[in-house]
PAVO-850161 format. One record per residue (C-alpha): z, x, y; residue in one letter; residue number from 0. Coordinates in Angstrom, 2 decimals, always signed. Example, Ala and Ser with C-alpha at 12.3 -4.5 7.8 and 13.67 -1.06 7.14 Angstrom:
ATOM        w        u        v  resn  resi
ATOM    +7.80   +12.30    -4.50     a     0
ATOM    +7.14   +13.67    -1.06     s     1
% end
This chain:
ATOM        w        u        v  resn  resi
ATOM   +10.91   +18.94   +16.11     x     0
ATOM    +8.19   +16.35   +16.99     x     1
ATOM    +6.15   +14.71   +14.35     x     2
ATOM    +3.54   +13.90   +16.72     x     3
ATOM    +2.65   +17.70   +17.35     x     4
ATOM    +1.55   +20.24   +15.61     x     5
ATOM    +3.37   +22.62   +13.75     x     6
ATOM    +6.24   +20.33   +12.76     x     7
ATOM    +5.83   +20.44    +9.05     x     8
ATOM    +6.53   +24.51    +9.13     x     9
ATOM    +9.08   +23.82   +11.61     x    10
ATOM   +10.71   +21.23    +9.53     x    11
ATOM   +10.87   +23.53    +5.96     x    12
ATOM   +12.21   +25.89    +8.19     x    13
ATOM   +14.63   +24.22    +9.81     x    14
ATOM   +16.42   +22.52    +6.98     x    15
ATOM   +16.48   +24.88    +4.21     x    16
ATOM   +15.45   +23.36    +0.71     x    17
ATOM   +19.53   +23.42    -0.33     x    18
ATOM   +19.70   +20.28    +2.19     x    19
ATOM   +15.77   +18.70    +0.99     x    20
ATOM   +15.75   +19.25    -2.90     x    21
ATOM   +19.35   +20.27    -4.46     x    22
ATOM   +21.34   +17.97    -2.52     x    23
ATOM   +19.89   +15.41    -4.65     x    24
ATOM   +20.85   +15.63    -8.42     x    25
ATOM   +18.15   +13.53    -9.81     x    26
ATOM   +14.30   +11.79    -8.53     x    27
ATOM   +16.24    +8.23    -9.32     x    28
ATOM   +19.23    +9.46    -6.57     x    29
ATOM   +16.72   +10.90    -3.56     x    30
ATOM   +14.85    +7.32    -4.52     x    31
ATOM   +17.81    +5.11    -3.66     x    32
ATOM   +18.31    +7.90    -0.43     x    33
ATOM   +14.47    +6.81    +0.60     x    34
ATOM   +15.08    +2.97    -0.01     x    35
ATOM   +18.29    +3.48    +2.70     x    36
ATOM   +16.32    +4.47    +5.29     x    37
ATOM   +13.49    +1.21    +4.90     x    38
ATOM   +10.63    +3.66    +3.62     x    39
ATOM   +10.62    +2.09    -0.07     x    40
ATOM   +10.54    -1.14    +2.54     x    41
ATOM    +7.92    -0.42    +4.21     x    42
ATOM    +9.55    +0.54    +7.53     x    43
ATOM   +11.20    +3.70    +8.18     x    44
ATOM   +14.59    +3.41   +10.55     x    45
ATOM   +15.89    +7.19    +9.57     x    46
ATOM   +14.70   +10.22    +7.06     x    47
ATOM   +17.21   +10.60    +4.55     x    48
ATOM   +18.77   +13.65    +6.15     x    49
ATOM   +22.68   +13.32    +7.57     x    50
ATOM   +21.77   +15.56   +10.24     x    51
ATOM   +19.57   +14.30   +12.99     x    52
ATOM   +15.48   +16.35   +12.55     x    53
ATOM   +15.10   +15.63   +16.49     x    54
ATOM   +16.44   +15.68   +20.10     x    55
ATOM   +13.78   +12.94   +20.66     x    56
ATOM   +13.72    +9.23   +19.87     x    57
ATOM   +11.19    +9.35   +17.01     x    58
ATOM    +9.12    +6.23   +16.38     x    59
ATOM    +9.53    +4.04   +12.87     x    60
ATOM    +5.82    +6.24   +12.11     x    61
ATOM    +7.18    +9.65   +12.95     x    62
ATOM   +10.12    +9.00   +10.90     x    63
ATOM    +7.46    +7.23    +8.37     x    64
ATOM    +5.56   +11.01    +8.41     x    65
ATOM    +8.54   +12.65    +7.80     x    66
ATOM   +10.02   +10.54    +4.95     x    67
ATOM    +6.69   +10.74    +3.31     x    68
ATOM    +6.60   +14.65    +3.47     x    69
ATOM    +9.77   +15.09    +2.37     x    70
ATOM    +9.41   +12.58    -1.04     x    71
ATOM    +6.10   +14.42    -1.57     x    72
ATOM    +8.01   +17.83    -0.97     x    73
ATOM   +10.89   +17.01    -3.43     x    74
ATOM    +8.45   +15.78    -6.01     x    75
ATOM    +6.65   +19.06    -6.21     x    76
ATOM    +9.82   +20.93    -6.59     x    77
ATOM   +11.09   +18.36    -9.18     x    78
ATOM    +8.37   +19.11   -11.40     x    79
ATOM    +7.88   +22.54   -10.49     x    80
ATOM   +11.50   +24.18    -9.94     x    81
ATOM    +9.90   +28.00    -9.77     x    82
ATOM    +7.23   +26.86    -7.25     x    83
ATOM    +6.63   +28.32    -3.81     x    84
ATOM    +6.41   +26.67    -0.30     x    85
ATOM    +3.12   +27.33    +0.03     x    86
ATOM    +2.16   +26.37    -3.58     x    87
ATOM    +3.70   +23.27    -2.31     x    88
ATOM    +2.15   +22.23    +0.44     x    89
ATOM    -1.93   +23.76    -1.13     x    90
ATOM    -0.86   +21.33    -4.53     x    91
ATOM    -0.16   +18.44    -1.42     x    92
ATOM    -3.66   +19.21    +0.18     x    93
ATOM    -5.57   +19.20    -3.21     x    94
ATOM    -3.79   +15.79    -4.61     x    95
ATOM    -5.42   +13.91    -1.31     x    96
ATOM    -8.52   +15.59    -1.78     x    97
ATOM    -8.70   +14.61    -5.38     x    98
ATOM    -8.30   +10.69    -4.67     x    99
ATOM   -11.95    +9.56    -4.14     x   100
ATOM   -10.59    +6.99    -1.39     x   101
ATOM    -9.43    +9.28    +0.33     x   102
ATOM   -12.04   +11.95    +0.23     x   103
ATOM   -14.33    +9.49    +1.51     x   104
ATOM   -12.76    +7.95    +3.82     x   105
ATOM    -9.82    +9.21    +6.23     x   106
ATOM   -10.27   +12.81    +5.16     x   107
ATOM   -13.85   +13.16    +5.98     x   108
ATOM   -13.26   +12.44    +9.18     x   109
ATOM   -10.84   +15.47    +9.82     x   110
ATOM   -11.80   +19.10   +10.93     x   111
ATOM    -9.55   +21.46    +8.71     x   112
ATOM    -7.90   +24.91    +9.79     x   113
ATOM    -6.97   +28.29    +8.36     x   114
ATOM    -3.49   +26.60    +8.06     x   115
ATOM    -2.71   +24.83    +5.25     x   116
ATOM    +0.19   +22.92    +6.80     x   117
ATOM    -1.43   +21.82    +9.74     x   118
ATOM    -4.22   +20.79    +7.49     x   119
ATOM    -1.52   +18.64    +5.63     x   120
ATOM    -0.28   +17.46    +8.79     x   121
ATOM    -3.84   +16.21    +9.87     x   122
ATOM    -4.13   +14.34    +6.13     x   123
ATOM    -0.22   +12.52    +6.52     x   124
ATOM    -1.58   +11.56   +10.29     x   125
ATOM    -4.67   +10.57    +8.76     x   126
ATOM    -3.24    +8.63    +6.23     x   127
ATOM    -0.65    +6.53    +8.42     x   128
ATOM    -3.25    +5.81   +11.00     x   129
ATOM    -5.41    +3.99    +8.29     x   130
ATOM    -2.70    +2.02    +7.37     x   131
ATOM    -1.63    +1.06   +11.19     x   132
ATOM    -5.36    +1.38   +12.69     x   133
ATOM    -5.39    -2.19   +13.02     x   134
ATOM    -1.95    -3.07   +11.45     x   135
ATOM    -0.33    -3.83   +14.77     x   136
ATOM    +2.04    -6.27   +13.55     x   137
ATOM    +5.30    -5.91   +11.86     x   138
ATOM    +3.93    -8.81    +8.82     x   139
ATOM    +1.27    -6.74    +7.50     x   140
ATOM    +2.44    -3.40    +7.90     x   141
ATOM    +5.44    -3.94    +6.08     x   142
ATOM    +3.35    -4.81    +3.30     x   143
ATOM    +0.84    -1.26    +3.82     x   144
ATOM    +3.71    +0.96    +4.00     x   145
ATOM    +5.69    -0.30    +1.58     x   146
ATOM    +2.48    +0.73    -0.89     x   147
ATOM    +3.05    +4.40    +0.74     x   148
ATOM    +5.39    +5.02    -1.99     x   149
ATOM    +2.55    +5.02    -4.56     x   150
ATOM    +1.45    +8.27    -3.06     x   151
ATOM    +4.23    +9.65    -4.33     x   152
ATOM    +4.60    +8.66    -7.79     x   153
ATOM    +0.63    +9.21    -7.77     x   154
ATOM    +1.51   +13.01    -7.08     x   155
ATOM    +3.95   +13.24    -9.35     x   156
ATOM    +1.61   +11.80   -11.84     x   157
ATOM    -0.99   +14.65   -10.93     x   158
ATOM    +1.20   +17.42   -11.15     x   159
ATOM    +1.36   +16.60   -14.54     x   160
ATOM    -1.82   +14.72   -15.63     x   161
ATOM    -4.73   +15.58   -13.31     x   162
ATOM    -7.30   +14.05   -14.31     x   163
ATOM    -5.98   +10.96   -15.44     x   164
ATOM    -5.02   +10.31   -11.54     x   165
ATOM    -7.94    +7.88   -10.76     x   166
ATOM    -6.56    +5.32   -14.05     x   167
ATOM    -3.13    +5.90   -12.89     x   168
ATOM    -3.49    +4.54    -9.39     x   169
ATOM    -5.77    +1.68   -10.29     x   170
ATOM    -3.40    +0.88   -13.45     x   171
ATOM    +0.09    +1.60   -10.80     x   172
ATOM    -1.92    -0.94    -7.57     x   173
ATOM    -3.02    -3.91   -10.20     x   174
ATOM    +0.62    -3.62   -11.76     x   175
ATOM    +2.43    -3.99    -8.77     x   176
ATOM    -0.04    -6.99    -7.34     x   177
ATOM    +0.58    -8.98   -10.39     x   178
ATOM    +4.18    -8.93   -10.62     x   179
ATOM    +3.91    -9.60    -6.86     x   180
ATOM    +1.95   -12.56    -7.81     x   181
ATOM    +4.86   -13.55   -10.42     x   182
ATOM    +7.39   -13.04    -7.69     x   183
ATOM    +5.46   -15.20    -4.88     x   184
ATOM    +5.24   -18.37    -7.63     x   185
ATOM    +8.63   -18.31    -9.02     x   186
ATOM    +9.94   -19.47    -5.78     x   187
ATOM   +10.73   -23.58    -6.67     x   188
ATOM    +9.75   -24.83    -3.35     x   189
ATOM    +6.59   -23.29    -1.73     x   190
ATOM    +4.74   -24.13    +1.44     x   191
ATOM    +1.19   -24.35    +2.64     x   192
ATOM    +1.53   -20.71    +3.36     x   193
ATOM    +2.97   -19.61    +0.04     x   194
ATOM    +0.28   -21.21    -1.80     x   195
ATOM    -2.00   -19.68    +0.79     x   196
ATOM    -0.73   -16.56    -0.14     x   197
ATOM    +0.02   -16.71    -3.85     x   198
ATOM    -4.14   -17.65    -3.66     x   199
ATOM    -4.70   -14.30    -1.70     x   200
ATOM    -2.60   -11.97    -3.78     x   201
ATOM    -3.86   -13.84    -7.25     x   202
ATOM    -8.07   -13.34    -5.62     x   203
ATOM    -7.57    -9.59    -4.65     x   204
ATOM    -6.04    -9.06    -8.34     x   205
ATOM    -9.69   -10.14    -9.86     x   206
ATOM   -11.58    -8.47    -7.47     x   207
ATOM    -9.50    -5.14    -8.93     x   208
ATOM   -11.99    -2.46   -10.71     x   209
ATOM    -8.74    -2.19   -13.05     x   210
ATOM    -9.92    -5.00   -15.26     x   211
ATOM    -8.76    -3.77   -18.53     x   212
ATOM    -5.27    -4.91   -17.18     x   213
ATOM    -4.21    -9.19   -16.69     x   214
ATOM    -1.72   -10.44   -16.33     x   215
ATOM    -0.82   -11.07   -19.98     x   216
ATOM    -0.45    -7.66   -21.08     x   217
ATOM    +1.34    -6.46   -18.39     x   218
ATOM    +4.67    -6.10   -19.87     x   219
ATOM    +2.86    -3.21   -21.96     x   220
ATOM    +2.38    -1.34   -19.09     x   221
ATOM    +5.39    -1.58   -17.22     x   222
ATOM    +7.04    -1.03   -20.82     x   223
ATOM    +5.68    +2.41   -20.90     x   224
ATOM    +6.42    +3.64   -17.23     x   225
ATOM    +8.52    +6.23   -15.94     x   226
ATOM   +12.34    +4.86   -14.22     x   227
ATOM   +10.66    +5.30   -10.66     x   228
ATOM    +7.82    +2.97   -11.13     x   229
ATOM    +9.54    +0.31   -13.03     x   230
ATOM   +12.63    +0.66    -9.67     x   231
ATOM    +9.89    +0.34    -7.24     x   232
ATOM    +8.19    -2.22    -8.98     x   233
ATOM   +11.77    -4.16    -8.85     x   234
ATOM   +12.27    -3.27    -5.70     x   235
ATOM    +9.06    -4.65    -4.27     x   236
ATOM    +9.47    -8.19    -6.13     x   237
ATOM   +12.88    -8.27    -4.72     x   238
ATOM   +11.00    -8.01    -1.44     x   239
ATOM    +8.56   -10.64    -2.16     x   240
ATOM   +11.22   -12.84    -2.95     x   241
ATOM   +13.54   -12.53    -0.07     x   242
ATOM   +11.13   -13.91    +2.38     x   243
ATOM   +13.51   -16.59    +3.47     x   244
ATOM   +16.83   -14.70    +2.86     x   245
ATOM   +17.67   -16.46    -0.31     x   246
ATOM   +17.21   -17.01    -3.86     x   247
ATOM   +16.76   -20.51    -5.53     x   248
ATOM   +17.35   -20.62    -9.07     x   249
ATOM   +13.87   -19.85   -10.16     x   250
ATOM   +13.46   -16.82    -8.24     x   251
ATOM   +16.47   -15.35    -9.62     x   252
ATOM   +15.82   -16.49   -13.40     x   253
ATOM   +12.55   -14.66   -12.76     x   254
ATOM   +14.53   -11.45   -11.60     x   255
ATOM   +16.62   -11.17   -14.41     x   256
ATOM   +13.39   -11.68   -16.62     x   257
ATOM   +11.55    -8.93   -15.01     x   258
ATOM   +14.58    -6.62   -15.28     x   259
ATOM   +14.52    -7.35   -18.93     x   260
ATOM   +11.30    -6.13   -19.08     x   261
ATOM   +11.50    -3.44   -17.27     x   262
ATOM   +14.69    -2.29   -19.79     x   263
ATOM   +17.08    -3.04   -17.40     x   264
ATOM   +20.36    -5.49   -17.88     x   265
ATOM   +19.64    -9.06   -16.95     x   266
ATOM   +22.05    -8.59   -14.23     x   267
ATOM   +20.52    -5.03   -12.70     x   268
ATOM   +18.45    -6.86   -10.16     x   269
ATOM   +21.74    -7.75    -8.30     x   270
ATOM   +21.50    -4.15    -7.27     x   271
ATOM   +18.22    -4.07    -6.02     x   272
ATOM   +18.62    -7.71    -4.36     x   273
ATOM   +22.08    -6.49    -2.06     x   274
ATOM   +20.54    -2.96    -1.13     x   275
ATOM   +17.73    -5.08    +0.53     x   276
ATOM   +20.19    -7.91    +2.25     x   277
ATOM   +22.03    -4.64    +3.53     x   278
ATOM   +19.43    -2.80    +4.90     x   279
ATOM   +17.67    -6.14    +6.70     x   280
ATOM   +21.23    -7.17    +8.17     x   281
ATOM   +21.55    -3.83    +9.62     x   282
ATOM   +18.01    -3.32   +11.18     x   283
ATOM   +17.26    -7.07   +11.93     x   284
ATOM   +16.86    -6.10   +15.65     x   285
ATOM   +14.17    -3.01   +14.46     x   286
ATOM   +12.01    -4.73   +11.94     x   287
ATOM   +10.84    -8.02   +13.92     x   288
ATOM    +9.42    -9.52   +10.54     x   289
ATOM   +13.36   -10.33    +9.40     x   290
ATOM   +13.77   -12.52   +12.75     x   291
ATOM   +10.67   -14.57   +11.70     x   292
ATOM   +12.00   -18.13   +10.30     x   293
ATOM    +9.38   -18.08    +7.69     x   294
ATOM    +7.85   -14.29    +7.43     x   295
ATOM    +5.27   -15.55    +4.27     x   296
ATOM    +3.37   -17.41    +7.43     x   297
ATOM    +3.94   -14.70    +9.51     x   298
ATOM    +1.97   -12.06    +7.23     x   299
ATOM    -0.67   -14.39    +5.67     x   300
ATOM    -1.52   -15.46    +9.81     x   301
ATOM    -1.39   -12.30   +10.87     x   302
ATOM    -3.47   -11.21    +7.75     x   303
ATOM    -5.75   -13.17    +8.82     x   304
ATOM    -6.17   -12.45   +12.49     x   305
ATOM    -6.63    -9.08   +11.55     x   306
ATOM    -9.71    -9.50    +9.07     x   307
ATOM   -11.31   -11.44   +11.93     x   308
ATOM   -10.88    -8.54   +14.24     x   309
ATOM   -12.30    -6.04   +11.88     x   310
ATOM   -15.23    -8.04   +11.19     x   311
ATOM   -16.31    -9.40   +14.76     x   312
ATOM   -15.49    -5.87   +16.00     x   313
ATOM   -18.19    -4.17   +13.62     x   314
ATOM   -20.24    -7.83   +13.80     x   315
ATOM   -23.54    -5.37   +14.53     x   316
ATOM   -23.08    -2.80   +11.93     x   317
ATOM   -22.28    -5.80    +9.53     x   318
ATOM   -25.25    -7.27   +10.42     x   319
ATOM   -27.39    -4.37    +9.62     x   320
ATOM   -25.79    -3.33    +6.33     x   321
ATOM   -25.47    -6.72    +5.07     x   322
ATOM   -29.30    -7.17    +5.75     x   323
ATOM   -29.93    -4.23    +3.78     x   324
ATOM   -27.63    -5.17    +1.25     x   325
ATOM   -29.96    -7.66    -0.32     x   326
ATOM   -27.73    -9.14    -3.91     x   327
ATOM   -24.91    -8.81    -1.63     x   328
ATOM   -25.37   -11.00    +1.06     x   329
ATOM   -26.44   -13.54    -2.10     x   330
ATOM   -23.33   -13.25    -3.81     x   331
ATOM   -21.39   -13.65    -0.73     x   332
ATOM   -23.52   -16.76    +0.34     x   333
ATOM   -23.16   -18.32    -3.05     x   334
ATOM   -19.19   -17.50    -2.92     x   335
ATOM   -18.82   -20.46    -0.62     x   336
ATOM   -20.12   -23.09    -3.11     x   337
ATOM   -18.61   -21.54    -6.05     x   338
ATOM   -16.18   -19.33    -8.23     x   339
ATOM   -18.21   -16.23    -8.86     x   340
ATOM   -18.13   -14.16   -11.93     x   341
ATOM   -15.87   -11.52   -12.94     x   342
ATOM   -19.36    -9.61   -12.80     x   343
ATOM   -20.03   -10.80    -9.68     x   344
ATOM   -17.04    -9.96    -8.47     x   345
ATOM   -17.32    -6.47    -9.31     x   346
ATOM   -20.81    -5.93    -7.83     x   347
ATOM   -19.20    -7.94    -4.57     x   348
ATOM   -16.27    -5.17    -4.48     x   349
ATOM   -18.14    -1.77    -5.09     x   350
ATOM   -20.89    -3.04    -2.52     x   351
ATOM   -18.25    -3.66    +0.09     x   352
ATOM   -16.09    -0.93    -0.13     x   353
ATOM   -19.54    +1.22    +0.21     x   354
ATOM   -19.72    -0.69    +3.53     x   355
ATOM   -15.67    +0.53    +4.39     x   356
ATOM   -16.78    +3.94    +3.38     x   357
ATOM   -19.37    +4.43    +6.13     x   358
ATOM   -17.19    +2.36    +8.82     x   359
ATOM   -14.32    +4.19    +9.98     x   360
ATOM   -12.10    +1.23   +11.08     x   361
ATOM   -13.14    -0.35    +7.92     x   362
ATOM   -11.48    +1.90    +5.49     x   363
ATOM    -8.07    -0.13    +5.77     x   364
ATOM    -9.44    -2.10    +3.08     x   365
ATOM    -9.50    +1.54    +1.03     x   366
ATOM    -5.89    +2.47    +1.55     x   367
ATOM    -2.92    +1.43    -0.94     x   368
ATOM    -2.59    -2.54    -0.12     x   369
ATOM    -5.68    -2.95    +1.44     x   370
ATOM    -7.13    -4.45    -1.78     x   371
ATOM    -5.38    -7.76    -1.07     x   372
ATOM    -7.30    -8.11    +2.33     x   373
ATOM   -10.39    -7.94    +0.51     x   374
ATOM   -10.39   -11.80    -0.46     x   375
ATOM    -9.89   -12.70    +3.34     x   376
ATOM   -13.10   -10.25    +4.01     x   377
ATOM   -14.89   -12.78    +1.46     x   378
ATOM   -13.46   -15.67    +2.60     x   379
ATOM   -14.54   -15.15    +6.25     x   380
ATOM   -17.60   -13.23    +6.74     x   381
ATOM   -19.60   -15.98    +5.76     x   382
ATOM   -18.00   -18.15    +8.90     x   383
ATOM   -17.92   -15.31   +11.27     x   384
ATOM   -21.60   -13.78   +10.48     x   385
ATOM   -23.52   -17.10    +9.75     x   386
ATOM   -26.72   -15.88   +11.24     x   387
ATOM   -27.37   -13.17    +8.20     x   388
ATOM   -26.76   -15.97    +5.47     x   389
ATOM   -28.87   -18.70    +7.73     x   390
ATOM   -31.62   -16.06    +7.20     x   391
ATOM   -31.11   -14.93    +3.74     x   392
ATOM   -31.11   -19.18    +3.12     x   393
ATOM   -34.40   -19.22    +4.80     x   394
ATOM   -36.24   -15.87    +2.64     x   395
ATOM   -34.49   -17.97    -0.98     x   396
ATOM   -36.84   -20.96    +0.28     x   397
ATOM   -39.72   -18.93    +0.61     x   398
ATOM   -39.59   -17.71    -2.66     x   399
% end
């Protein structure tokens, strides 16, 4: 089987028979901690979960990122629907990514559909990998993009039951997990330039967030009232956060055992989450680059940054043009270099851009899971990069 070609998802459901991909797990909680083995929770996939090899070939960290991600989004379906069929499966797949504006206005317009509904899902898990990695060259920041995969798939369970309560789920799920990130990133005692740099990146894409109803001082309720595989991701990514420099002063660990209160947990359960992670980074220090870097924080915020400035010098004309058209945008962008803006402001500044991402295709990164905390960089830089549209905009607010 190659996940590169198509045809593999039909080959793969019937090549492993769903004995070995859905009752060999007794519970969602036990195929979770199965995932998080093989670095998909992580953000890197090393394995799938199966003990059997899926391939003759050496697959790639993304082909075994494809399959992992088909087979949690396989397993949920038959979780919640036990009686289901394969290819009431796969269609309920299909429809979930169509039903996520993002996505159907960003990677999936792109895509020329066939009579087959698994190839068609094929195309949409390609799709939705090469958004993430489009740009995401570096170990740093996709770590952080793939790790976010996961919210696809508590997102579809969420649908199978609640429909149309999907959009408020994924904006309430995103902001949730960005602000106990934030938590995580300041509870270490002694930061650096860079952890500053990035606690100030995390903290700016968190306002610029449509999901406003949600701060940072209510989220306890939220987390209070989610399911046992949000509140383990959500413990699993701050344990990530955390472990940038492979260990944990006492601040970051008081903040643990805080957040597994909250989260229900014993004060101790964290200790679980923190050694599955120092396991699986010892063991695949040689695959995943990031875990060699002496300070990884730097790493992704540099990185980060490099990136942004590709995007936008890349797309410098078609910038150009839509930002000139933009009018109150190109303003509010202008006047973000001299001050805060509003939580209005901000709003307008987000919706406007992400308009932009919608109608450039190596834009919609910033549209994906994750690609919300780029968004502040995007601020932060077009200004410097593009100063000949604000030089004229300066010049028409003098004539007026």
């Amino acid at each position: 089987m190659n996940p590169s070609t198509s045809g593999w998802i039909h080959k793969f459901i019937n090549e492993f028979s769903n004995r070995l991909l859905i009752d060999e797990y007794s519970s969602p909680i036990v195929f979770y901690e199965r995932l998080k083995n093989t670095g998909f929770i992580y953000g890197v996939s090393v394995n799938t979960i199966l003990d059997e090899p899926i391939s003759h070939l050496k697959l790639t960290k993304d082909e075994f990122t494809k399959v992992n991600l088909f087979h949690a989004l396989w397993f949920t379906f038959y979780s919640e629907i036990p009686k289901g069929t394969d290819k009431e499966a796969i269609d309920s797949i299909v429809t979930f990514y169509q039903s996520i504006e993002r996505g159907k206005r960003s990677f999936l317009q792109k895509l020329s559909f066939s009579k087959s509904p698994s190839e068609n899902l094929e195309k949409i898990i390609s799709a939705r990998l090469h958004e993430t990695n489009n740009m995401l060259k570096k170990d740093a920041s996709m770590l952080l993009t793939h790790a976010l995969l996961y919210v696809d798939v508590l997102a579809f369970a969420y649908f199978l039951k609640q429909p149309d309560g999907l959009k408020v789920y994924l904006d309430v799920l995103e902001k949730t997990l960005i602000e106990h990130s934030i938590r995580a990133l300041q509870s270490k005692k002694e930061k650096n330039k860079y952890d500053h740099l990035v606690i100030e990146l995390v903290a700016s894409s968190s306002e610029f967030m449509a999901a406003t109803h949600l701060s940072i001082s209510n989220v306890e309720n939220v987390t209070g009232s989610m399911g046992s595989l949000e509140k383990q991701f959500i413990l699993d990514i701050c344990c990530l956060a955390v472990w940038d420099d492979r260990e944990l002063d006492e601040n970051e660990l008081e903040f643990l055992k805080g957040l597994s209160k909250r989260l229900d947990y014993s004060e101790v359960y964290h200790q679980k989450s923190i050694e599955a992670l120092k396991i699986f980074s010892e063991l695949n220090a040689q695959k995943i680059h990031l875990f060699e870097y002496s300070h990884p924080i730097k790493q992704f915020y540099k990185q980060s940054m490099d990136m942004v400035k590709l995007l936008i010098l890349r797309n410098k004309k078609r910038l150009l043009i839509e930002l000139n058209e933009s009018g109150e945008l190109l303003v509010l962008l202008g006047q973000s270099t001299q001050r805060d803006l509003t939580n209005e402001e901000k709003r307008k500044v987000k919706e406007q851009l992400l308009d932009i991402f919608k109608t450039v295709p190596s834009l919609t990164i910033f549209l994906i899971p994750g690609g919300t905390l780029l968004l502040p960089l995007f601020v932060k830089l077009i200004p410097k990069l593009l100063p000949s549209a604000f030089r004229e905009n300066q010049v028409d607010e003098e004539k007026k």
